[in-house]
C-alpha positions in Angstrom: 0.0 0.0 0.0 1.1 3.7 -0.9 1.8 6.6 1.5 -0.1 9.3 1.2 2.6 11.6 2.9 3.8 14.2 0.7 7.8 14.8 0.0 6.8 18.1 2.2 5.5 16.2 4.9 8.6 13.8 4.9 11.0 16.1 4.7 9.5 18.0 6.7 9.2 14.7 9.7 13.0 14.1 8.9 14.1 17.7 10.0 11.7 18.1 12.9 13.1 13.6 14.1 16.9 15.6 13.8 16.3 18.5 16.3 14.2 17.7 18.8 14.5 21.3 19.8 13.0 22.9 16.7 9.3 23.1 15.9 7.3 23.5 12.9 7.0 27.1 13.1 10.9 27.8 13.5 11.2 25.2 10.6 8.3 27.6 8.8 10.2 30.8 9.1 13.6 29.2 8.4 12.4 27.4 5.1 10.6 31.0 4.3 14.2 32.9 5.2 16.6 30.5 3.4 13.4 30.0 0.4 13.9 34.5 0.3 17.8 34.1 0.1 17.3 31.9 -2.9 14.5 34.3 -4.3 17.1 37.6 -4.1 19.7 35.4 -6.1 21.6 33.0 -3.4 23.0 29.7 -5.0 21.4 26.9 -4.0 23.5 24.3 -2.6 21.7 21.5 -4.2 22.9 20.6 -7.8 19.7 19.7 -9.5 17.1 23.0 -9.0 15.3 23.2 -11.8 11.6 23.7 -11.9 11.9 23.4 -8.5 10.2 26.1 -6.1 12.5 28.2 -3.9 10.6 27.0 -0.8 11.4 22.8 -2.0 14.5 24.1 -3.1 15.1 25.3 0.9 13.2 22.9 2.6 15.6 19.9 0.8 18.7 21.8 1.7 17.5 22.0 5.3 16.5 17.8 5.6 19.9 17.2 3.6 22.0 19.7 6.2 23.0 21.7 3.1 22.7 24.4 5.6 22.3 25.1 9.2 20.0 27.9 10.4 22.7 30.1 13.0 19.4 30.4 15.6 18.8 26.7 15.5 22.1 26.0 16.6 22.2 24.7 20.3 24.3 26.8 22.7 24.6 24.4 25.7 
């Protein structure tokens, strides 16, 4: 039988099972800030990116640790 999860909502459960400290509305306005970044002409650090929108494009960098958000960081 198929899942009916979406590559949003796995990538999304992969980033949230990594950081058990981060929510889905941090992950929201990080994939909306990095998703911007690409928007105003930042590279993407994946290598394959077209036809793909800027907020997949961030939200797969995220999951893949392409980058790492400087306020998700733990300070402890």
């Amino acid at each position: 039988m198929k899942s009916n999860k979406t590559k949003v909502e796995v990538l999304t459960g992969r980033i949230l099972d990594a950081n058990p400290n981060l929510d889905r509305y941090q992950l929201a306005i990080a994939v909306a800030a990095r998703a911007d970044e690409i928007l105003n002409g930042a590279p993407s650090k994946l290598t394959s990116t077209k036809g793909i929108k800027a907020t997949d494009l961030a939200l797969m960098e995220i999951a893949e640790g392409l980058i790492t958000i400087k306020a998700f960081i733990d300070k402890r």
